[in-house]
N, C-alpha and C positions, 0 to 999 in steps of 0.2 A: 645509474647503471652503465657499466662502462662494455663499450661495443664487445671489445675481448672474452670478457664474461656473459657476454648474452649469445652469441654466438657461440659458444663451447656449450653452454647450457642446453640451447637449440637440437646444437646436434648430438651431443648423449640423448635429449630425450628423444629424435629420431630413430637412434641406432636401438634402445632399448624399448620405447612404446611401440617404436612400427619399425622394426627389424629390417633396416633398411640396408644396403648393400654398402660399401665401403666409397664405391666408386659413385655411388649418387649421393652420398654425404660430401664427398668430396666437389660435386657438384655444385652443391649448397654451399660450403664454405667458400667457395671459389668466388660466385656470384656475392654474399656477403663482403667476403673482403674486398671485392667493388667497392661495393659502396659503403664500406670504411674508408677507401682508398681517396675516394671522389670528393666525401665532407672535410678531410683531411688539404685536399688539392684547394678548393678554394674556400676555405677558412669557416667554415658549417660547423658554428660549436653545438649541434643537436645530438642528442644521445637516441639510444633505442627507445624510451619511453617518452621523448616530446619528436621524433622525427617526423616531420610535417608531411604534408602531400603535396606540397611545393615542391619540395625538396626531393622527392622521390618523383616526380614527374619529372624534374630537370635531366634525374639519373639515368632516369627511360630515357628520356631525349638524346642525353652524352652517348646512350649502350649503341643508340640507332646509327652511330657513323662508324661504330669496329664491329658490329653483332649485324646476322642474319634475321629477317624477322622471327624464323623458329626459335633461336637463341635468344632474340629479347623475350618472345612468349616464357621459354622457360625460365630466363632471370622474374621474370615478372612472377611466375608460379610460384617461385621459390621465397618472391619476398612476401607475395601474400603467405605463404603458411608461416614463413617467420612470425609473422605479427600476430596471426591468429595463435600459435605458441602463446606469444605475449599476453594477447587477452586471456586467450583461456589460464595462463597462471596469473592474473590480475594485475600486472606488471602495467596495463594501459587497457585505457575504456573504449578509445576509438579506432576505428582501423584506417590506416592513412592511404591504402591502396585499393580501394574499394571505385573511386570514380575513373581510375586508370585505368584505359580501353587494351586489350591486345591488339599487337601491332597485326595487321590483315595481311594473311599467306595464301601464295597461288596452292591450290591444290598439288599435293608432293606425292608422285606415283614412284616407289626404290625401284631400285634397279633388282631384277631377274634374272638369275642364269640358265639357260636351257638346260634338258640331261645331257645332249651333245657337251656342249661346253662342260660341265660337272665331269663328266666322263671324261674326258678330254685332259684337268687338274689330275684327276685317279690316275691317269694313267703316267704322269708325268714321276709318283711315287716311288721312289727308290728302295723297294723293299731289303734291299743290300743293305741299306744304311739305318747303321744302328736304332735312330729313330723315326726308320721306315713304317714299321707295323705301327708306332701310336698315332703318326700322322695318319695312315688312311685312314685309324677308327675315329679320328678327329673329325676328318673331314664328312665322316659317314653319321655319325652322330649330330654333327652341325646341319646334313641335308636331311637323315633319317625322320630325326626327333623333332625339328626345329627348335632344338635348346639357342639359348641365348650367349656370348660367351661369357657373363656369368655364371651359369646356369654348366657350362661346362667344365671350366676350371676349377668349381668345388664342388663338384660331382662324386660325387661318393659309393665304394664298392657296395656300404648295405643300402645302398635306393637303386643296384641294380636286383631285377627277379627272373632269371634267366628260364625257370622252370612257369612263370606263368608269363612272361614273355611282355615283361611292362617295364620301364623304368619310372622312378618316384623323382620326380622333378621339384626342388625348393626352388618357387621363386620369387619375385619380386615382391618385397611386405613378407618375407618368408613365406607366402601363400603357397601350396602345396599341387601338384598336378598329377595325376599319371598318364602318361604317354607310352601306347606299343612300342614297343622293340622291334622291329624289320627281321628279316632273313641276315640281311644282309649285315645289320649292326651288329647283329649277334654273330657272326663269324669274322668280323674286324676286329670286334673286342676281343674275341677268343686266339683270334693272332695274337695280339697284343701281349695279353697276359702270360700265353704260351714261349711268345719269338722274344719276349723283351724286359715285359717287368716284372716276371718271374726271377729272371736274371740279375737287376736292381741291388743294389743296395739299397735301403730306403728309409729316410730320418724317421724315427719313429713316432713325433707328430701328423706325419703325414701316409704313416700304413695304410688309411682305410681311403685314401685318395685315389681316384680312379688314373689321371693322365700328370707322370711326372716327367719333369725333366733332367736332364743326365745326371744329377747330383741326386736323384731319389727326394726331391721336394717338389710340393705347387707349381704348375706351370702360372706363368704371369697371363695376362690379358693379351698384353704385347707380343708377348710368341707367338698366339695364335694368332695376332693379326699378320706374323713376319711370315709364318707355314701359308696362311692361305696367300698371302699378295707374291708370296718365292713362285707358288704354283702356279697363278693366276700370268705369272710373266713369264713362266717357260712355257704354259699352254697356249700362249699369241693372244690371248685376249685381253682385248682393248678396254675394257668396262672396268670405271674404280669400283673397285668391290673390296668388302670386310668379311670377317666372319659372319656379320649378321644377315648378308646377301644370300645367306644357305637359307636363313631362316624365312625370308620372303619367299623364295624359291617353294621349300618345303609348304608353305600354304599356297601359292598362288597356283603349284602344277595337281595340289588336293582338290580346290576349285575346279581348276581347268578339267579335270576327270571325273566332275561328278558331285565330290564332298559337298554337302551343304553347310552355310556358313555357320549355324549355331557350333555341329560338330569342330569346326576348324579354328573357331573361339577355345572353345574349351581346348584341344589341343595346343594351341599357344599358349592362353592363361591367360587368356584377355580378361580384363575387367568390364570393357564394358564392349558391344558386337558393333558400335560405329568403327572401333580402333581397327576391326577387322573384314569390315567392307569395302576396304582400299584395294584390296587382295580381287573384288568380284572386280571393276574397273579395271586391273590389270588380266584378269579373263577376258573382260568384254575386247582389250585390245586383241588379245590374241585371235578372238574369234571371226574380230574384223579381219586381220590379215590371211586367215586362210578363207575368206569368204573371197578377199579381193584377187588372192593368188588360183584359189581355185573355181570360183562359180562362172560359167558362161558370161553371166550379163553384172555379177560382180565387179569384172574389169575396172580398173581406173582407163581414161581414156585420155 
């Protein structure tokens, strides 16, 4: 079996068993052609059904001098489902990644933006400009909702419900979520649709698309990263930040007022409520800093 072929195999049955996104197959392939790349570099005639665990311990080893530990963790995730593909269609009996340790990571707290800050990007918004109204509701939906910018960019007009005030969230594994609608979302969007993409031209694969760009098709991923980092530098702030900094934001300031974290799982679309207890740790910080700024005997000395 030739690598070419197992990895196309892999990820059709990705994309069609577990409806997986473009960009995280893209993922997978990327890390695969690694190490297609690596057996090829030095002379490893092993195929997908006799590759050893030698040989993929070595690869680990090669990823550890360009890769972050969380980036080998993930290479690492990805070749064990590879293989378990493999067995599970009988292609091979044993798994060759199975004694392979993940690499050990300092505990990773994202970065947060305050409503100051947030408020500070809004206001930075050029409603003049042509695609003024879809940035704010971009930006309000990325802090509102805590979508993901997957999760935004194929967002769709029938998973908005303006009349019971939810929107229908497809996410990751297409798993399904609903999340409130704010005040505030629903009068960004209602700009939008009123100031702007009423106006549209709009290819007619992409009608029932919520946030297009000037041509009336899909905004990229890309955009949204160019809209929120244009913001992020006219509003003075210093902090690398993405679209998905709204999304931490949107859970960490739910905590910080209250939320309990099952509620703020479900909200995200966590799968499992470790992935969302990073969020109470970045509460605990905050609570320390108004402890130390405001209590009498809190002081640092």
């Amino acid at each position: 079996m030739r690598w070419e072929i197992a990895i196309q195999d892999f990820l059709h049955y990705l994309r069609i068993e577990r409806g997986l996104a473009e960009h995280t197959l893209n993922s997978y392939r990327l890390d695969l052609l690694a190490l297609e790349r690596f057996l090829e570099h030095y002379k490893i005639p092993e195929t997908p059904i006799d590759c050893s665990p030698e040989t993929l311990q070595a690869f680990i080893y090669e990823s550890a001098k360009e890769l972050k530990p969380s980036s080998q963790s993930r290479r690492l995730s990805g070749l064990k489902s590879f293989f378990d593909y493999l067995i599970f269609e009988n292609y091979r009996k044993t798994h060759p990644t199975l004694l392979i340790e993940s690499p050990k990571q300092g505990r990773y707290l994202p970065t947060v933006l305050s409503l100051a800050e947030i408020d500070a990007m809004i206001a930075q918004i050029d409603l003049g400009h042509p695609q003024g109204y879809r940035n704010h509701a971009i930006i309000e939906m990325l802090y509102g909702c805590g979508l993901r910018v997957s999760e935004l960019v194929e967002l769709q007009l029938s998973q908005l419900f303006f009349e019971e005030k939810l929107v229908r969230v497809q996410g990751k594994g297409n798993k399904q979520r609903l999340v409130p609608l704010g005040k505030i979302c629903q009068q960004t969007l209602h700009s939008y649709f009123e100031n702007t993409r009423i106006q549209q031209k709009i290819a007619a694969e992409y009608s029932d698309t919520v946030f297009l760009n000037r041509n009336g098709k899909q905004l990229t991923r890309a955009m949204i990263f160019t809209v929120v980092r244009d913001l992020a530098q006219k509003a003075g702030i210093q902090k690398k930040i993405s679209p998905h900094t709204f999304r931490h934001s949107f859970a960490t300031h739910l905590i910080e007022n209250g939320a309990d974290l099952p509620s703020v799982q479900m909200l995200l679309g966590h799968e499992s409520i470790t992935t969302t207890e990073v969020y109470t740790h970045l509460s605990t910080q905050h609570l320390q800093q108004v402890m130390l700024a405001h209590h009498p005997h809190g002081k640092l000395t």
